[in-house]
N, C-alpha and C positions, 0 to 999 in steps of 0.2 A: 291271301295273296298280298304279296309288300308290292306298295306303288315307287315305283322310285325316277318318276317322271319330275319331280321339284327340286331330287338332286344333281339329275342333269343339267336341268336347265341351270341353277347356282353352279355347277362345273363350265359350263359354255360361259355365263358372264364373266368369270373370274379367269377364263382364259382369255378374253375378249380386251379385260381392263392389263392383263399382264402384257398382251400384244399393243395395245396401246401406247404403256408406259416403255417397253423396250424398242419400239420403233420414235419416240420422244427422247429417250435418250441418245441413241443411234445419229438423230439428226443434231441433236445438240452439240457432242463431242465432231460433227461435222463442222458446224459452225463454228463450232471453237477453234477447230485445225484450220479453218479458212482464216479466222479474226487472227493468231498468234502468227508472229512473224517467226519465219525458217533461219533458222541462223543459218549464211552462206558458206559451203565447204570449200575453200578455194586448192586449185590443183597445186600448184605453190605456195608454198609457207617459209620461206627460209629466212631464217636467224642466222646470221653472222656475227660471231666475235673476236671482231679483228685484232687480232697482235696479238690472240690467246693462245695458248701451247695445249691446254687442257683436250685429254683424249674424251673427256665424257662433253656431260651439261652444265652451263651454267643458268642460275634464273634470274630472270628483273626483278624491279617489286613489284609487276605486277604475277609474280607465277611463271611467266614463259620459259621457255629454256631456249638457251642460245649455244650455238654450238662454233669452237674455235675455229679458227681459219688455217692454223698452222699446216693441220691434215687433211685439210678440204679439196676437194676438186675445184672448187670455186679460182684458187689461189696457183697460177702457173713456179713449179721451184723454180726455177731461173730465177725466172723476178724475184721471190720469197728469198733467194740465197746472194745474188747479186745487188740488188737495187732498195731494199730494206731494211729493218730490223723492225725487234719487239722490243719494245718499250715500254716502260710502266710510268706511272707519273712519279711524280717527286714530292707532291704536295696536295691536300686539299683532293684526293681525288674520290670518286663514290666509291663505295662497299658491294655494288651492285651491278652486274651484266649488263648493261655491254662498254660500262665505262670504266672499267677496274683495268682495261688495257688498252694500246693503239697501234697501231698498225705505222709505221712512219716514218717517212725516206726525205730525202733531200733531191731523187731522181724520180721522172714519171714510173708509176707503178698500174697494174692490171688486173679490176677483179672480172671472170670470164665465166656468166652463166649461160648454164645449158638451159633456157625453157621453152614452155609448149609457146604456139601462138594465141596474141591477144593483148590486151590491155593489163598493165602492173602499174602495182603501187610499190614505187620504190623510193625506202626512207633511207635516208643517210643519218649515222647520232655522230657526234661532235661532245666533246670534253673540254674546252679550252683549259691548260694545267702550263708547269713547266714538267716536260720529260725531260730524265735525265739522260744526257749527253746532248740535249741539242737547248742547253740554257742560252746559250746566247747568240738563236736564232728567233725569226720567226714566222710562224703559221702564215706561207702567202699561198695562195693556188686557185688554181682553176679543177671543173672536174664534170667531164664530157661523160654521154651515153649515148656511144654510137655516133650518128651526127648529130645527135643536141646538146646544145651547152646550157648545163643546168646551173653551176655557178662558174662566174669569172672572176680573179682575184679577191676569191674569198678569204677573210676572216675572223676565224667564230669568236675571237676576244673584243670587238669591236660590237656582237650581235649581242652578248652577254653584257657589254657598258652598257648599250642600249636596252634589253629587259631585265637587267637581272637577273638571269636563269642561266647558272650555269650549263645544266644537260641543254644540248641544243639539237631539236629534229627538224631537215631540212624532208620536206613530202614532197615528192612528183611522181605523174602519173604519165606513162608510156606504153606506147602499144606496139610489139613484139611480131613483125611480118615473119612470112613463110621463110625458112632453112636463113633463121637470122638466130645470133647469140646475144644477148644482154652483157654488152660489155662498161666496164664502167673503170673508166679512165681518171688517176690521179696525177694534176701537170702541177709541179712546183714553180711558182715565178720564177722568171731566167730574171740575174744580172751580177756584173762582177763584183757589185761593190758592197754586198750583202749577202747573206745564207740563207733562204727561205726554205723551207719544206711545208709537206703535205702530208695531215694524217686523215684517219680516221677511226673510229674507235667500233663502232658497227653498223650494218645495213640488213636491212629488212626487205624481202620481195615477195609481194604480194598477190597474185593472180585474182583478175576483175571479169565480173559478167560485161561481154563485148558493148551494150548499152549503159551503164550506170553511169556513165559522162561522157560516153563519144553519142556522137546523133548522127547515127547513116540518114541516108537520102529517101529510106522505103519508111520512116517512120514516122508516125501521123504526125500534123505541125505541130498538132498539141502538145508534144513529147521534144519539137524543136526550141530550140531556146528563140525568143523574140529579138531583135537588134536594135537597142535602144538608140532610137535617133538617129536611125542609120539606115535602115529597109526591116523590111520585113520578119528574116529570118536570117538565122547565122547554123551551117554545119559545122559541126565539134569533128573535124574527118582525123581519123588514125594517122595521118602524118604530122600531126601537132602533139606535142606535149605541153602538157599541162605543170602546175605548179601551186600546192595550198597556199594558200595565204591566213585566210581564218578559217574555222569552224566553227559554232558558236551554238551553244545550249540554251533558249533565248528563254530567258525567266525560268532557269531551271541552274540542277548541281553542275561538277565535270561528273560525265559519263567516260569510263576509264577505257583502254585497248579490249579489255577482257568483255568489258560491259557492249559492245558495238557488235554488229551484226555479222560478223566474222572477217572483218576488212582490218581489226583492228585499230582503228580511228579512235583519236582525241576528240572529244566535245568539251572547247572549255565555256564556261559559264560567261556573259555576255556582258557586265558589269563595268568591267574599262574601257567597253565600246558605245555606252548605251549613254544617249547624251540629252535625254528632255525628261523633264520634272511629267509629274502629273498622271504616270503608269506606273502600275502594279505588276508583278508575279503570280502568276496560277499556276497549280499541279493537282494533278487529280490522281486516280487510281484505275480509272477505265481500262480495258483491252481495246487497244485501237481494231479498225475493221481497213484490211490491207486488202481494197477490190477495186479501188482505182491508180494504183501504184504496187510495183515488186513491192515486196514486205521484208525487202534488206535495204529500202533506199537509207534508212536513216532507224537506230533502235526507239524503240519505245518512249523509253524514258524524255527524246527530245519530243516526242507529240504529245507526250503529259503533260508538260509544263510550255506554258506561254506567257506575251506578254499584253495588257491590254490597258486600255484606258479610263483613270480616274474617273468617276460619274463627276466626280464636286472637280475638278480640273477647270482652265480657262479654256471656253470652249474650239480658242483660236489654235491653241496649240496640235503638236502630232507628236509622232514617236519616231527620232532619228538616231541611228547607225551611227558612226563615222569608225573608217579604219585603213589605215595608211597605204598606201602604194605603190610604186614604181611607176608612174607616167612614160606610155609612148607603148603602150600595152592594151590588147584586148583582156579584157576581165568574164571570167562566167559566176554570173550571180544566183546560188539557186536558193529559194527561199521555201522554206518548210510551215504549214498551214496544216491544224488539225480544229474545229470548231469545238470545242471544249465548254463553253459556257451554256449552261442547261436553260438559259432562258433565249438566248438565240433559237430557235426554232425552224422559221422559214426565210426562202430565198428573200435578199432585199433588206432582211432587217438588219443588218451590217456591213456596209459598204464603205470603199474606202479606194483614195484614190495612192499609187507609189510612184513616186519620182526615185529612180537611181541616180546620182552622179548630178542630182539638181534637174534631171531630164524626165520628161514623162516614160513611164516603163509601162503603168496600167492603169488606164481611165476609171473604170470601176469591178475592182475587185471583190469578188463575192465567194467565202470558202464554201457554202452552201450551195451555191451555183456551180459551181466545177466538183463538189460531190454526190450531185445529183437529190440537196436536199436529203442526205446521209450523216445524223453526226456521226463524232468519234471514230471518222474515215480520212487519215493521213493524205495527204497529199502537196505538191511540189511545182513551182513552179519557175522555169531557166529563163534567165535574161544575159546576154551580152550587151556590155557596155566598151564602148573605146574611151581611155583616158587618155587624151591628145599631149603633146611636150607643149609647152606654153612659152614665147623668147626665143632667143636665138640662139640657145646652149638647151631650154628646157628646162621642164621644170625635173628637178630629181624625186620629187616625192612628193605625193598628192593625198587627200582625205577623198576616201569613196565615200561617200555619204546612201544612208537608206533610210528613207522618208517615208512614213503612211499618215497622209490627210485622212481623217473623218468625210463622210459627206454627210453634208448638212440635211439633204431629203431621206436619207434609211433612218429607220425606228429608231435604231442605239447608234448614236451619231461614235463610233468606236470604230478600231482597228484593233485585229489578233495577228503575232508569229509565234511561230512555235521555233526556226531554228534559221541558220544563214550561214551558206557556204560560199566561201570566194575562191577561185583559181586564176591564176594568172595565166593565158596561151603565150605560148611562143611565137617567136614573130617568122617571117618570111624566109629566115637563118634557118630556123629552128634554134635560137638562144631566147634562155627566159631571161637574160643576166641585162642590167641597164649599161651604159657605160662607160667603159673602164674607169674605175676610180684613182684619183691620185696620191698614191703612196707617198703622202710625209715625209721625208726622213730630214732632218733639220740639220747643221752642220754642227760640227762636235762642239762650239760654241753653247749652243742649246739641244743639247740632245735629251731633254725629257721627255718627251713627248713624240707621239706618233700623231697623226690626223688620219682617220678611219673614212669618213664620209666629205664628199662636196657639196655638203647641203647648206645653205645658207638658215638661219635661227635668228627668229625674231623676237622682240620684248612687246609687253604691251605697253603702250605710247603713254607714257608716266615724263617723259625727259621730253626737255626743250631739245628738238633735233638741230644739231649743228649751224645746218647749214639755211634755219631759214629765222637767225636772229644773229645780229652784230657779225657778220665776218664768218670768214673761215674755222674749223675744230684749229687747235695750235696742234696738236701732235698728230704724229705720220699715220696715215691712214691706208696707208700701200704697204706695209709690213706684209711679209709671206700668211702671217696669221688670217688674214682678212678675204684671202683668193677663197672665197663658196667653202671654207673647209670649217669642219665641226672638229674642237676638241676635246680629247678626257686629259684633262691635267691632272697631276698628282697632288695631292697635299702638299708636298714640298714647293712646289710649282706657288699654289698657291701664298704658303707663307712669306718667301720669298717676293713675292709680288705686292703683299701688304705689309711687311715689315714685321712678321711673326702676329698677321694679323693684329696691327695696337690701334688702340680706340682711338687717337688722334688721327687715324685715315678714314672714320666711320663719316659717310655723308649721307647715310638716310636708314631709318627704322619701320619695320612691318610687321604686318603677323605675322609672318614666315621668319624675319630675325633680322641682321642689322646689314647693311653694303657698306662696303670697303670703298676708296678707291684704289687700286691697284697701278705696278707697271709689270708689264710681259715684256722681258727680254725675248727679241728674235733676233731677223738679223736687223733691224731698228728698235728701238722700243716703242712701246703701243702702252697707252692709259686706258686700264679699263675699270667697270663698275664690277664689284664682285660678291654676291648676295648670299650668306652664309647662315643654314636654319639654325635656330636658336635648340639646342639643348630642352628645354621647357618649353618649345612650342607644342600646340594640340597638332600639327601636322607630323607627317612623317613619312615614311619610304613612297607610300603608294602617293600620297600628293607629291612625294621630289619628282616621282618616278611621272605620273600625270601630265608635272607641268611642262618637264622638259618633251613628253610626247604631243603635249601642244604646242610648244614652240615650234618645235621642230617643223611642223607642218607649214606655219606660216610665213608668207612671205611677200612685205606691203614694204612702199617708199615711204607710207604714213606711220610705220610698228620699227621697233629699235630690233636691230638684227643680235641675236642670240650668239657668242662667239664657243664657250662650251661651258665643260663642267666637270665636277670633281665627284665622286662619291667613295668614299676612302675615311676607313677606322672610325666608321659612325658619324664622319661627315659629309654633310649633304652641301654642296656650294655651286652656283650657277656665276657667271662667266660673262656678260653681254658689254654691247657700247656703252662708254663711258662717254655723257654728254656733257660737253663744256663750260657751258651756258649753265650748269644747273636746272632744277625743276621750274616748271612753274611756279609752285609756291614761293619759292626763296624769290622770286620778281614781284609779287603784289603785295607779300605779309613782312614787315618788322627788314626790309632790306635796303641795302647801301646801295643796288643797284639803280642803273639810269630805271624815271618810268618806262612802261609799256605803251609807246604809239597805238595809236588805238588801232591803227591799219594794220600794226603785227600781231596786235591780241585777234585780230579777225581770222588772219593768215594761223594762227596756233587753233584759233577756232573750228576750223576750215578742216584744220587738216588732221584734229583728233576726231571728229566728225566723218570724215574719209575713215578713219583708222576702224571706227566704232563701227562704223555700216560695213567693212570689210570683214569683221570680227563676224558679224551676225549673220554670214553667208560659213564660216567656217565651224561655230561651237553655239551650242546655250547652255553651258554649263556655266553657274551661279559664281560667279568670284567677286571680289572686293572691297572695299571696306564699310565700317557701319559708319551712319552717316550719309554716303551717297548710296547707300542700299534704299530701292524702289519698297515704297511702304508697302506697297499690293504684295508685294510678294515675300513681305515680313509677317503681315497678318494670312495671309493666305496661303502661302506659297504656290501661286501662282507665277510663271516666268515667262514674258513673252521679248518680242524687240523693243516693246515702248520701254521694259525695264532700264536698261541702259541709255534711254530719255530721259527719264529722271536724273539717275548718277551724271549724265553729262551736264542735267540742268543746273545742279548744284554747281560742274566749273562753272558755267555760262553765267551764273548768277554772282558767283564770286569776281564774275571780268564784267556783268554788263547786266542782264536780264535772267531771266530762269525757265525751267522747263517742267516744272514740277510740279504739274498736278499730280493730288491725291491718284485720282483714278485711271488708269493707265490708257482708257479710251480717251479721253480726254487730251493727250497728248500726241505731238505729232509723230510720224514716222520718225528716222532717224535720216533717210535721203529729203524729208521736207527740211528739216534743220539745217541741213549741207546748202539745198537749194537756197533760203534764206538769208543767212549768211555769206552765200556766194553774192546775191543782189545788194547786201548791207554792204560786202567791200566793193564791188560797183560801186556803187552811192559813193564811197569816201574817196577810193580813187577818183572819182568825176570831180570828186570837192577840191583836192588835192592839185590836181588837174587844170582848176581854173582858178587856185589860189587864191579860193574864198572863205571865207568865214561859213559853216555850219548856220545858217539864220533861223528861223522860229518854222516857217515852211519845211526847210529841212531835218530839223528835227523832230519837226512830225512824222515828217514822209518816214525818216528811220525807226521809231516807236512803233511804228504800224507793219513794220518790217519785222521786229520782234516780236510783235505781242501776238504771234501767233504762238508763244511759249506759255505767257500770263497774262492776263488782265490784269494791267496796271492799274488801271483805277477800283477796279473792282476789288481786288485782291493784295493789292499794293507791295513792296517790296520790302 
């Protein structure tokens, strides 16, 4: 008799281990469907290729296909046959959908979509070219959705001076009520004494899950955005439209249309906005875990990479944003957080506090505490901030700043983001548009030039300002040039202005290259200072491009105001006050000038000291020359505020005293210097005042007023 009791039992284990292993796997590929994000199907998709005739597709570079407008429903024939035409451009135009054509009238025109209800992303693309037949007009308009106005006298040649980026997409997000159309209205500026039209080249509309930026009322607060410095909580409610501003891939590549989670979005890499030394870049290759957030808020690729902070860094320092804005506007801030760093572990050991807009946003922020102590779990968190109008006109354009302090009591005294999205709300109108800008147009006298913007541009405070040595500037300073307007002058503009640019107008040399002095014909003539990069300089587009997006920002009585700029046939040339008085130097080194009263070296002191502590609220980005470069941060590269204590200690010591200690602690703030200085011209004034002699008491009492720079005896001078 065969036993066959031992082969049973090896048949029952070896089904036991295959049930094992198949319910092991089972759960895995579960996990895995939960951990990978869904890429979103949206019920609308539409591609439009305005001004195209083509019955089929055409595709971008990224693959899409775009479909002409010619035969669309989108497109009412009336309008298509009465109040348009097709267009091609004439020059320089792309190879590629949706900019190979335009859509473009001289009369308001109507595109009329049919969709479902809900929230769209609706992109507008922009070509700025010349098309032919309408050379010599140009591009003004307005261009409404429904009742919001999403742009007012726009246009896209003025957006392209300003980035360099020909193709231009304007993003806004709107939400689509019950038995309503998606209409989208193009208004050409009315007036008789010019031809303006309105184009467009194509639009994109996008259908949105009802929450991914509106915040109804039933949804936990945690999901509400916070209202920085204002209450509590702010509703995103479907009667507001929204408006991109950035997106931003923080410490990571651009993630493309194709690459995003079916919304189609740009992430572009965070590099021209990121403005403190001292952080790094991370990207890993984890599968995030989508279980405290939809798993389309934002692709992969931005919770893979972050940005975090130097261990060897100065430990005062943070990690700050900055990125331009339109003032007189609610902003929604939403900030992307994935903890990524494999020795981060438990809650507490990375905390950190965020200021938006210079305001407290979040006392202590913990991504391990809001994922429940989960790595590699995505998650987001919404702020609204108001950017107030500043003056009695406002200010036109503001720097939002995003700040993450360290806190000094968590284990890794560090801050992590992973990604940063801004939107502009529309105001009470429903317009996102700032306003009205003042259209230029100069009289046939001087007709080079248009003015795009009313922004006032600043210089940093290198020139003796006008008006606080010997007398009035001599030349007019009420020229049309001057009213808050920024301009793009032509080269010709240019040469004309400095005499075919000849070196006998050069009045001062830099890294960046040589200044001109110049005159601009308007309808007065106007002297100005005209800074032109050198051919062989190490800089080039991205710093022309940089500095003028830092000028632009600023705007102090202490900083030389910025007038415009040229960038034409490979040259780079900036535009600003031309000061009369000359620099500083040319008053204390090898000059024929009267001396410097000491009461006006206080007063120049005073007020580049203003200038410098106003600076340090707006950038830390390193500039200047060697020489007045802070040694700490030549051996170190570390940068903090005391740096630009030093660089001022060297003027300071070149007019009177110094500020320059080696070690950056050691030195004072930059508002003690201001404070000081302000008590030193007390002092002289008082002197001045009773029309005495400076005696031995008193120049003590003054020594002692400075030497909170140096120790004179110590260290001597």
């Amino acid at each position: 008799m065969i036993s066959i009791a031992p082969t049973m039992r090896n048949l029952s284990k070896l089904t036991h281990i295959v049930s094992v292993f198949c319910l092991f796997f089972l759960l895995y590929h579960i996990t895995l469907a939960s951990s990978t994000p869904t890429r979103y199907v949206p019920v609308e998709d539409i591609t439009l290729d305005c001004g195209s005739a083509t019955s089929g597709k055409s595709k971008d570079m990224y693959g899409r296909d775009w479909t002409g407008d010619f035969q669309s429903k989108f497109f009412p024939k009336e309008e298509l046959n009465l109040k348009s035409n097709n267009s091609q451009a004439s020059e320089g135009i792309a190879t590629l959908a949706p900019y190979t054509t335009a859509r473009i009238s001289y009369s308001q025109f109507t595109y009329i979509f049919p969709v479902t209800v809900g929230p769209k992303f609706v992109r507008l693309h922009f070509y700025p070219s010349f098309y032919s037949g309408f050379e010599g007009s140009i591009a003004f308009f307005t261009v409404k959705a429904g009742s919001f106005t999403l742009l007012r006298n726009f246009t896209a040649s003025a957006i392209y001076a300003d980035s360099f980026q020909k193709q231009i997409v304007k993003e806004f997000c709107i939400n689509v009520e019950e038995n309503q159309k998606l209409n989208l209205t193009f208004i050409p500026f009315s007036t008789t004494s010019m031809n303006f039209y309105a184009f467009i080249n194509g639009i994109e509309i996008v259908s949105l899950p009802k929450d991914l930026y509106y915040s109804r009322e039933d949804r936990s607060d945690e999901k509400v955005p916070v209202y920085v410095g204002q209450g509590p909580l702010f509703y995103i409610n479907y009667n507001m439209a929204l408006e991109k501003v950035f997106r931003l891939n923080v410490g990571g590549s651009l993630v493309s249309p194709t690459e995003d989670t079916g919304f189609f979005r740009v992430w572009n890499p965070d590099v021209n906005y990121f403005n403190s030394s001292g952080a790094i870049p991370h990207n890993s290759t984890f599968i995030p875990k989508y279980l405290k957030i939809i798993n389309y808020a934002a692709p992969d690729g931005v919770y893979q990479s972050a940005r975090t902070m130097d261990p060897f860094r100065n430990t005062q320092s943070n990690m700050t944003w900055g990125v331009p804005v339109d003032s007189g506007f609610n902003y929604l801030v939403r900030l992307h957080f994935c903890e990524i760093d494999r020795d981060v572990r438990y809650v507490g050991e990375r905390r950190f506090t965020i200021y938006i807009d210079y305001q407290l946003a979040e006392e202590s922020a913990d991504v391990l505490l809001w994922t429940d102590e989960n790595k590699y779990m995505p998650f987001y968190k919404d702020y609204v901030v108001m950017v107030r109008k500043k003056g009695l006109d406002g200010e036109k354009q503001h720097i939002l700043s995003i700040d993450l302090h360290p806190m000094s009591d968590s284990t890794f005294q560090d801050a992590i983001l992973n990604g940063i999205e801004v939107f502009k709300l529309s105001n009470r109108d429903g317009s996102l548009t700032k306003p009205d800008l003042e259209l230029g147009v100069n009289s046939p006298k001087s007709k080079r030039y248009v003015s795009y913007y009313p922004l006032s541009r600043c210089w940093c405070l290198c020139w003796l300002r006008h008006n606080t040595y010997r007398g009035k500037q001599t030349g007019k300073n009420t020229s049309s040039l001057r009213k808050e307007q920024w301009h793009h002058f032509s080269l010709a503009d240019i040469k004309i202005a400095t005499n075919n640019l000849h070196e006998d107008l050069i009045i001062g040399k830099g890294g960046f290259g040589n200044v001109y002095k110049g005159q601009i014909d308007d309808e007065e003539t106007m002297t100005v200072a005209i800074k032109r990069l050198n051919p062989e300089s190490q800089q080039g587009a991205h710093e022309f491009r940089t500095e003028i997006e830092m000028l632009s920002q600023l705007r102090y009585v202490h900083l030389v105001s910025l007038i415009g700029y040229c960038n034409e046939n490979g040259e780079m040339i900036i535009v600003y006050d031309y000061m009369t008085n000359g620099t500083l130097r040319e008053h204390l080194y090898d000059t024929n000038n009267d001396t410097l009263p000491w009461k006006k070296r206080l007063d120049i002191c005073i007020g580049a000291a203003r200038g410098l502590d106003y600076l340090h609220r707006v950038s830390t980005m390193v500039k200047g020359t060697w020489g007045y470069l802070d040694p700490e941060y030549a051996r170190c590269q570390k940068l903090s505020d005391k740096s630009d204590v030093y660089s001022f200690g060297v003027v300071l010591l070149e007019i009177a005293e110094s500020c320059t200690r080696d070690q950056g602690i050691q030195r004072p703030t930059m508002g003690d210097v201001m404070e000081k200085l302000k008590l030193a011209l007390e002092l002289q004034e008082n002197a001045d005042a009773e029309k005495e002699s400076i005696n031995t008491g008193g120049e003590h009492i003054y020594l002692d007023t400075l030497s909170f720079c140096i120790d004179v005896t110590n260290d001597g001078l």
